[in-house]
C-alpha positions as CSV (number, residue, x, y, z in Angstrom):
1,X,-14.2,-13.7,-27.2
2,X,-10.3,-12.5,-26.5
3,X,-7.8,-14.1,-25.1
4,X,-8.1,-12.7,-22.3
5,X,-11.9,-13.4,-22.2
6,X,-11.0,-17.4,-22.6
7,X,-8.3,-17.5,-20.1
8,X,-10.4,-16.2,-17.6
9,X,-13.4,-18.5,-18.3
10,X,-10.5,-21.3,-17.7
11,X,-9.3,-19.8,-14.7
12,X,-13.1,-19.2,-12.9
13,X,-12.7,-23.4,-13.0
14,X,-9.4,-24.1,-11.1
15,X,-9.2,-20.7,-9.4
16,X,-11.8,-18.9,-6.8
17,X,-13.4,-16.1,-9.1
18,X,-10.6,-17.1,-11.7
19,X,-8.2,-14.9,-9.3
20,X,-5.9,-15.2,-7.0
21,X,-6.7,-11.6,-5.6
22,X,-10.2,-10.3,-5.4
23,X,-9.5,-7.2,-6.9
24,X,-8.5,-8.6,-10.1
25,X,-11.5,-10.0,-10.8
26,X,-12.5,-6.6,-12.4
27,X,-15.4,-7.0,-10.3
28,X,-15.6,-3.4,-9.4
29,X,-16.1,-2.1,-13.1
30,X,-18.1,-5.0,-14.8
31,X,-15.7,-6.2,-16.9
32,X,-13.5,-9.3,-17.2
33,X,-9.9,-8.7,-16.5
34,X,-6.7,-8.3,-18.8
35,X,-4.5,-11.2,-18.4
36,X,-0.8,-9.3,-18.4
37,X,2.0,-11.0,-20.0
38,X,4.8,-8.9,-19.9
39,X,5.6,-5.2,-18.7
40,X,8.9,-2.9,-19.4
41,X,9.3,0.5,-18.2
42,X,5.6,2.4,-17.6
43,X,4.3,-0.1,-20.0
44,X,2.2,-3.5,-19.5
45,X,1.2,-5.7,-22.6
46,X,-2.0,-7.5,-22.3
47,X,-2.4,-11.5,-23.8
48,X,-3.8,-9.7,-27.1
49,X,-0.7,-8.1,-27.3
50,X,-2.4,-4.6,-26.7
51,X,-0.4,-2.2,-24.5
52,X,-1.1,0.7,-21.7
53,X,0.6,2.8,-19.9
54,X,0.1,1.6,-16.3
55,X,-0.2,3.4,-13.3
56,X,-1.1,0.3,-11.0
57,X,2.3,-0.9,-10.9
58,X,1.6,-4.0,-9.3
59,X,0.0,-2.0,-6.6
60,X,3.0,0.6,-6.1
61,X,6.2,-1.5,-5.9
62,X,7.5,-0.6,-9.7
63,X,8.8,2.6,-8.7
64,X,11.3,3.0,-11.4
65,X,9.2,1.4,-13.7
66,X,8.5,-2.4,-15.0
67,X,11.4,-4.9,-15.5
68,X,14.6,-1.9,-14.3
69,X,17.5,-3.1,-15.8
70,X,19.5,-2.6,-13.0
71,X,16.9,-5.0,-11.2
72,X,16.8,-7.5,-13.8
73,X,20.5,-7.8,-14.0
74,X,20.8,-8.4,-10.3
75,X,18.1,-10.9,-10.1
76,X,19.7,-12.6,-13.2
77,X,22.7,-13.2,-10.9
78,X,21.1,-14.1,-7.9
79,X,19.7,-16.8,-9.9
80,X,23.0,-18.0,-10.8
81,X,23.6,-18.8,-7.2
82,X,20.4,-20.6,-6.3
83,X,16.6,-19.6,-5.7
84,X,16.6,-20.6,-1.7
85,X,18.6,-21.7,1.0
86,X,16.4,-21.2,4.0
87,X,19.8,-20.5,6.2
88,X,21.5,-16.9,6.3
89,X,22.8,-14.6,3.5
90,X,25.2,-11.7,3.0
91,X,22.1,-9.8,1.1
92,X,19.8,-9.9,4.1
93,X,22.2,-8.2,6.3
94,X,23.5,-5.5,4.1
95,X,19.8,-4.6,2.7
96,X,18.8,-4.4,6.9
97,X,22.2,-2.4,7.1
98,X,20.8,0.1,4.2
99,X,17.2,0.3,5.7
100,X,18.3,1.3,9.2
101,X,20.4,3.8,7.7
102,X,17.5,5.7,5.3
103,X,14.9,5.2,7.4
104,X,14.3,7.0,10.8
105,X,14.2,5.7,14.0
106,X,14.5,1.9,13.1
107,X,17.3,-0.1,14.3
108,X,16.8,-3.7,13.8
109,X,14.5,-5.4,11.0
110,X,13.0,-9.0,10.3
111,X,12.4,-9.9,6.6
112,X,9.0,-11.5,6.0
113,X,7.6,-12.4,2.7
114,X,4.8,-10.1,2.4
115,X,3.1,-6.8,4.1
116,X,0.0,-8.8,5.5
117,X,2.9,-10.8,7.5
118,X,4.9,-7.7,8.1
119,X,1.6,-6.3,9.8
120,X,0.3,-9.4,11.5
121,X,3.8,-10.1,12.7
122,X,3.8,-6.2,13.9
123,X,0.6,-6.2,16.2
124,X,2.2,-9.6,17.8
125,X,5.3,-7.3,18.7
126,X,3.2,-5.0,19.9
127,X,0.6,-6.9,21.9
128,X,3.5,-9.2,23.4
129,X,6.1,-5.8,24.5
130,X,2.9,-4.1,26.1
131,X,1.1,-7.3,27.4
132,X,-2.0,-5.6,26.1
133,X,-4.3,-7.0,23.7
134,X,-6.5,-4.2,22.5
135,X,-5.8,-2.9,19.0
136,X,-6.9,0.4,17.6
137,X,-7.3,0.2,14.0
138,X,-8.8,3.2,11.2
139,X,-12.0,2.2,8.8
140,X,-10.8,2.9,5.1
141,X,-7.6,1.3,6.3
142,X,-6.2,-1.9,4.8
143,X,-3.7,-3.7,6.8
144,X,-3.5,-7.5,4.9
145,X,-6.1,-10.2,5.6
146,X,-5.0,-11.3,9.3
147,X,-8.1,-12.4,11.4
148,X,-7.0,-9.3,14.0
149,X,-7.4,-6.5,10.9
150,X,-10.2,-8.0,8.9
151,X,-12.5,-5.6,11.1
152,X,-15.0,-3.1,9.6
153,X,-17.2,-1.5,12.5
154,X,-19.3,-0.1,10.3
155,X,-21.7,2.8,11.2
156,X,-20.5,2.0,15.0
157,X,-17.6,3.0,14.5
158,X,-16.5,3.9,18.5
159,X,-18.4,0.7,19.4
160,X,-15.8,-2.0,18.8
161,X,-15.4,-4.5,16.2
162,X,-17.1,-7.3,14.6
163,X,-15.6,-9.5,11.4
164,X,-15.8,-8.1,8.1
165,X,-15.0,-11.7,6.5
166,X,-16.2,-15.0,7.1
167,X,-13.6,-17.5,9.3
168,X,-12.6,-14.4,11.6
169,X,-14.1,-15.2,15.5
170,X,-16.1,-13.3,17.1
171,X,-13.5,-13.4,20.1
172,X,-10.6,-12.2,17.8
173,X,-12.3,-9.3,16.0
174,X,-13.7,-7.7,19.4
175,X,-10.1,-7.0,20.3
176,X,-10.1,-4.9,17.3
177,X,-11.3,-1.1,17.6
178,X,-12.3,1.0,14.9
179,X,-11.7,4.7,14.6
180,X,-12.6,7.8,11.9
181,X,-9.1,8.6,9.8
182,X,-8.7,12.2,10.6
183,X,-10.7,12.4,13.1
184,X,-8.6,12.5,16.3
185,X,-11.4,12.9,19.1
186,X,-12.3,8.9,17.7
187,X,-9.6,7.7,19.0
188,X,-8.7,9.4,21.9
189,X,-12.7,8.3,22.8
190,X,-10.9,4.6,22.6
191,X,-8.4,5.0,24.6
192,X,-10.3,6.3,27.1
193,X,-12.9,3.5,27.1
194,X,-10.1,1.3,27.2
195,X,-7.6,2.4,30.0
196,X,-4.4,0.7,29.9
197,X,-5.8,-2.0,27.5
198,X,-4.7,-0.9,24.2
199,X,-1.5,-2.2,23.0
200,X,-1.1,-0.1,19.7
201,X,-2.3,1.9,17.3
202,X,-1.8,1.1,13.7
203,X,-2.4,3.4,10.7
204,X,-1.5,4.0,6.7
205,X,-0.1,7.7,7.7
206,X,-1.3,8.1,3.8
207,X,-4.5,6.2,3.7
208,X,-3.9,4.8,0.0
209,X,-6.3,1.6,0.1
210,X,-9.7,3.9,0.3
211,X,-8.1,5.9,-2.4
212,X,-5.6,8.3,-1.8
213,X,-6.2,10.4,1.2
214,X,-3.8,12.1,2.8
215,X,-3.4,12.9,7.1
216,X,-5.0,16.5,8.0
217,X,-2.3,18.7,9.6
218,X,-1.9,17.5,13.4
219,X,-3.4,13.9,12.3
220,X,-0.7,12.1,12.7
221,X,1.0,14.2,15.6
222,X,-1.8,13.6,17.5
223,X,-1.9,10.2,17.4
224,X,1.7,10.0,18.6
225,X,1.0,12.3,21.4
226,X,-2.1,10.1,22.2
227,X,0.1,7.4,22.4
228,X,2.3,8.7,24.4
229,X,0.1,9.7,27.0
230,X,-2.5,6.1,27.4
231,X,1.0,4.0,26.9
232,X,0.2,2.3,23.3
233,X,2.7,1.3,20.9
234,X,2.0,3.8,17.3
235,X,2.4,1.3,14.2
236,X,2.7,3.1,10.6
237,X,1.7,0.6,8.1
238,X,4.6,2.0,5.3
239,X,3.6,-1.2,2.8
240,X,2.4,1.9,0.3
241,X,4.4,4.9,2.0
242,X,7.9,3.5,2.3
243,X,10.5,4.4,0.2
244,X,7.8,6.1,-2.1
245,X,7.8,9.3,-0.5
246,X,11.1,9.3,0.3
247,X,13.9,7.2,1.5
248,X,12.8,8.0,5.1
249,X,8.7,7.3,4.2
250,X,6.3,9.0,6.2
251,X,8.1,9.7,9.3
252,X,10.4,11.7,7.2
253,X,7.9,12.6,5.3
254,X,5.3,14.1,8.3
255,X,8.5,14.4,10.9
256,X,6.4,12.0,13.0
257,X,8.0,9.1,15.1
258,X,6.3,5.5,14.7
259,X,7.1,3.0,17.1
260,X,6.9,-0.1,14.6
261,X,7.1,0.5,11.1
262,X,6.0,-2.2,7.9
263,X,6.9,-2.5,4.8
264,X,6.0,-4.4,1.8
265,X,7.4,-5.5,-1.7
266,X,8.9,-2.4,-2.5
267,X,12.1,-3.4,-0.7
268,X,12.0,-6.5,-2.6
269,X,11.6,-4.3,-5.6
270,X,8.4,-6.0,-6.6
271,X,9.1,-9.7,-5.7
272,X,7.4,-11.1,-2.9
273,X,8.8,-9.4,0.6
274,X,8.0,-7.5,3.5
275,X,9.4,-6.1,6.7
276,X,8.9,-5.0,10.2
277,X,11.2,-2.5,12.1
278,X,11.5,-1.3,15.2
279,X,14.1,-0.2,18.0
280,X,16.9,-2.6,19.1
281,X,14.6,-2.6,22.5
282,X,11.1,-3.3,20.9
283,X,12.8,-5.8,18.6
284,X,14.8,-7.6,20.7
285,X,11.5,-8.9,21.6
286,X,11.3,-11.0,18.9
287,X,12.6,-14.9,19.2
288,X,15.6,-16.0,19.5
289,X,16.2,-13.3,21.2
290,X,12.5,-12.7,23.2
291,X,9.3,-14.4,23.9
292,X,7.4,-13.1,20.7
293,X,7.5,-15.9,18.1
294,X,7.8,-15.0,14.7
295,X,9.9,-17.6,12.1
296,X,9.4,-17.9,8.0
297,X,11.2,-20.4,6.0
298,X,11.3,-18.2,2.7
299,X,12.1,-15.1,4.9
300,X,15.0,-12.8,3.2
301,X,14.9,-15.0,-0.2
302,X,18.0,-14.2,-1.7
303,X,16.5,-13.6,-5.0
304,X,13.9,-11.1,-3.5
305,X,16.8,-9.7,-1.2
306,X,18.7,-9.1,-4.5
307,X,16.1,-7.2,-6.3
308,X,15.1,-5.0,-3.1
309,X,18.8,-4.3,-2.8
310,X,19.3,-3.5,-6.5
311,X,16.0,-1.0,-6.0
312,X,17.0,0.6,-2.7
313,X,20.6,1.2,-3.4
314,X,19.4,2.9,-6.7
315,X,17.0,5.2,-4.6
316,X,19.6,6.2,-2.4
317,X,21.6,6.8,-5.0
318,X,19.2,9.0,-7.1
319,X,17.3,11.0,-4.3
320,X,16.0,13.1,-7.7
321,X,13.8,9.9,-8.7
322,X,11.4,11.9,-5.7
323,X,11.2,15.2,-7.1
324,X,10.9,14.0,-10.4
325,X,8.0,11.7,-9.9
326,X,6.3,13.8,-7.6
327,X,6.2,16.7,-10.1
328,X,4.9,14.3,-13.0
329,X,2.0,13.5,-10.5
330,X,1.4,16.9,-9.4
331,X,1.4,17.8,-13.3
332,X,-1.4,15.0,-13.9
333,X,-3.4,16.1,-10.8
334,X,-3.5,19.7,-11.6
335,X,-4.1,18.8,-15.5
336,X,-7.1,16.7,-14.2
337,X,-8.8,18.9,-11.7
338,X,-8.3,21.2,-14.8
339,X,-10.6,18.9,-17.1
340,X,-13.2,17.9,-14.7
341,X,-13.9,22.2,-14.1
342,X,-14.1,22.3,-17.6
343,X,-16.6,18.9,-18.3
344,X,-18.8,20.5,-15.2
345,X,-18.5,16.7,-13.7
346,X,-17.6,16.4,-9.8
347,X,-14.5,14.7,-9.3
348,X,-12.3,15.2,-6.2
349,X,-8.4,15.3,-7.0
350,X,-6.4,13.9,-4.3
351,X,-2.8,14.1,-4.2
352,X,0.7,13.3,-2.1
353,X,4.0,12.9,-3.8
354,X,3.5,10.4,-6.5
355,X,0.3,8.6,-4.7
356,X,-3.0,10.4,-6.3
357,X,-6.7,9.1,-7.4
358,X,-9.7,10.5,-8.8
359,X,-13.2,10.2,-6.6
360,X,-16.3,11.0,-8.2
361,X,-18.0,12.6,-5.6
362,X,-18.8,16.1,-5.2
363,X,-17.0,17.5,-2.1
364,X,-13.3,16.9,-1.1
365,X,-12.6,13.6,0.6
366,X,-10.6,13.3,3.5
367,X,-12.5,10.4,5.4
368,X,-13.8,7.2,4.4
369,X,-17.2,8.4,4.7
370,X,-16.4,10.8,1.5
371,X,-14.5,8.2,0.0
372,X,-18.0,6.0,0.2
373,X,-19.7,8.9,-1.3
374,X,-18.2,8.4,-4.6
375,X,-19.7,7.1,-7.7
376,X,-18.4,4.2,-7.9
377,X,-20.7,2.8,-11.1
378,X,-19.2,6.3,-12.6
379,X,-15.9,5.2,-12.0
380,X,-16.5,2.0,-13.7
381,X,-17.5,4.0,-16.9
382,X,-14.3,6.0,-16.4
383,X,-11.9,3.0,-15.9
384,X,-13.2,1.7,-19.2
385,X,-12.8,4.7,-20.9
386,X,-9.5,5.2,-19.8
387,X,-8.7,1.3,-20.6
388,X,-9.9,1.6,-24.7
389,X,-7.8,4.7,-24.6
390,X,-4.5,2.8,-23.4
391,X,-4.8,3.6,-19.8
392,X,-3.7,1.0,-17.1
393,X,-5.7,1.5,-13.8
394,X,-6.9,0.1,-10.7
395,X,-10.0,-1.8,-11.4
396,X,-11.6,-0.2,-8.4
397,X,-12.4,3.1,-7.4
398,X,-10.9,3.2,-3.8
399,X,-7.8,2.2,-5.2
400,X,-3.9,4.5,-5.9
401,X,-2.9,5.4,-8.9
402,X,1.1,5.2,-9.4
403,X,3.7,7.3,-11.0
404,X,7.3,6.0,-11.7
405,X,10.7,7.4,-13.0
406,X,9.6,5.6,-16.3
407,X,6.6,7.6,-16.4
408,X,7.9,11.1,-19.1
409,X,6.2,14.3,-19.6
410,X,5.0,12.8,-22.8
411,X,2.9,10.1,-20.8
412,X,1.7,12.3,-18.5
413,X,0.5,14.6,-21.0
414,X,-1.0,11.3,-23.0
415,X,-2.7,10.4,-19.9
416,X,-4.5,13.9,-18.6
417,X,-5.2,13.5,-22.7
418,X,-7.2,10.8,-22.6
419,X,-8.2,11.6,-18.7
420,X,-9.8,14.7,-20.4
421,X,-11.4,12.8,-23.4
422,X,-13.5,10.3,-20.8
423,X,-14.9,12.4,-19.2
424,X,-16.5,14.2,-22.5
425,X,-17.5,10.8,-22.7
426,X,-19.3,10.0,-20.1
């Protein structure tokens, strides 16, 4: 038994499943997790001292890579000063300063410390400005474990909601409405059912938490017109999207106005933080200022506020870190699609700027019903594979894979390598 192996015997008798994430259990692909303890550039070292080239990082944040030293050293300083004051600090105001400034259509922003909170915090905003309480939600969409978005409908998908987890009400989770990403005539069905009732629509305008899947042309259009016509608020959930496809995210991205916008630990450069953003109007609503309560005692930590600084500024900086990345992803991609032609074995290729993940299934995805389609005990195979060759993924297959500016040509070609020599053997 490995190290890893023994720690996480100890952990399955202090901790639930011997995580504190369920994704980490490894679950998914049969096998007990790699315990990480330490990472630097595209590289994470396991307990055993064995290292990959990883293209989770921790689930998008690392953008330029593990452990940036330009991070580091401003996190070293922040340190200096204190780890929280739970009272105001110069870093909250300039980082809102440079958020409002890359980011369209946002003019005020509340720190939180994490994107479920950003989200949850979001639909309150939402619900409270529009004194609706209906809430339109898309099923292959993750949105953070808030009663109000742990809602799968299922096969019923135009039929309302029901609780996908345990401890969510009945009476919470029917305010919740489910609709087909991509698939336009879903929701406009819901609003229709539901005159005047719905308060906002929230989506990932890159679904990236059912695997990568990207909007159809119009998708997201649509919904804003849609919006625009039944009166409902349109939220982008930009906890993956944000500053990842550009400094602007999606809506700069697609050219497509969001009402509320989310973010997660990307602006915190990895460390726990999240945001929502919104006009000086819609935000305004928010207490002190308004009747919609939202408070947090760790919100704008200044160590977290450092690091996000220290990352954003960078990024604004160095707009090339987009093109750059997004061509190293668009290299793996094509080198993948490439391989799987060759091996004769059905695996769907999907792609936008630096997001992108494999699905074994044998038609393109574009919905969660492909997405569900896959393989999925396949992909297990293929995750372990990819790990014995040195190849950090997600230990699920309806999961994003990450590039980073510390990702090189040579790793990407290392990578389609070894992407190419699992599936000969499987």
């Amino acid at each position: 038994m490995g190290v890893s192996e023994e720690l996480f015997e100890r952990a399955k008798l202090v901790m639930p499943g011997g995580v504190n994430s369920p994704v980490r259990a490894y679950r998914a692909v049969n096998m007990a997790p790699r315990f990480i303890a330490r990472a630097d550039g595209p590289f994470v070292w396991d307990e055993e001292g064995s290292r990959y080239i990883d293209y989770v990082c921790s689930w998008g944040p690392m953008i330029l890579g593990h452990n940036h030293p330009a991070i580091r050293e401003a996190v070293e300083q922040a340190v200096k000063d204190g780890l929280s004051f739970g009272a105001p600090t110069r870093r909250e105001v300039e980082i809102a300063e440079l958020m409002t400034g890359c980011v369209p259509n946002i003019e005020m922003v509340r720190m939180v410390n994490s994107g479920t909170e950003a989200v949850m915090s979001a639909i309150r905003l939402a619900r409270g400005a529009t004194g609706r309480d209906e809430l339109i939600k898309f099923e292959g969409c993750y949105h953070g474990h808030s009663d109000s978005l742990l809602v799968n409908a299922g096969s019923s998908a135009l039929a309302g909601g029901c609780p996908s987890s345990a401890g969510v009400p009945e009476d919470i989770a029917r305010h919740t409405l489910t609709a087909q990403f991509n698939d336009l005539a879903s929701v406009e069905s819901l609003l229709d059912a539901h005159p005047g009732a719905v308060a906002a629509v929230i989506v990932e305008p890159v679904a990236a938490n059912m695997g990568v899947i990207g909007p159809d042309k119009g998708f997201l259009e649509g919904l804003r017109a849609l919006c625009d016509k039944h009166g409902a608020l349109l939220i982008f959930d930009e906890v993956i999207t944000g500053f990842r496809l550009g400094l602007g995210g999606a809506q700069e991205y697609y050219g497509v106005r969001a009402d509320i916008v989310t973010f997660g630990k990307i602006i915190g450069g990895g460390m726990p933080v999240g945001a929502y953003c919104a006009s000086r109007s819609l935000m305004e609503q928010v207490a002190p200022c308004g009747p919609v309560y939202q408070a947090g005692t760790l919100s704008g930590n200044p160590v977290a506020m450092a690091a996000g600084l220290a990352q954003l500024r960078y990024l604004r900086d160095n707009p090339q870190v987009y093109t750059e990345i997004d061509a190293m992803a668009k290299k793996l991609a094509d080198s993948m699609r490439a391989s799987a032609e060759k091996h004769g074995i059905p695996v769907a290729i999907n792609r936008v700027g630096s997001l992108l993940s494999p699905f074994f299934a044998p038609t393109e995805v574009t919905a969660f019903v492909d997405a569900k389609g896959s393989d999925a005990q396949r992909y297990a195979k293929y995750f372990a594979e990819m790990l014995r060759r040195g190849i950090a993924l997600a230990p699920a297959q309806f999961e994003a894979m990450f590039v980073s500016a510390a990702h090189t040509d040579k790793l990407i070609d290392e990578t389609a390598s070894a992407f190419d020599a699992a599936l000969a053997a499987l």
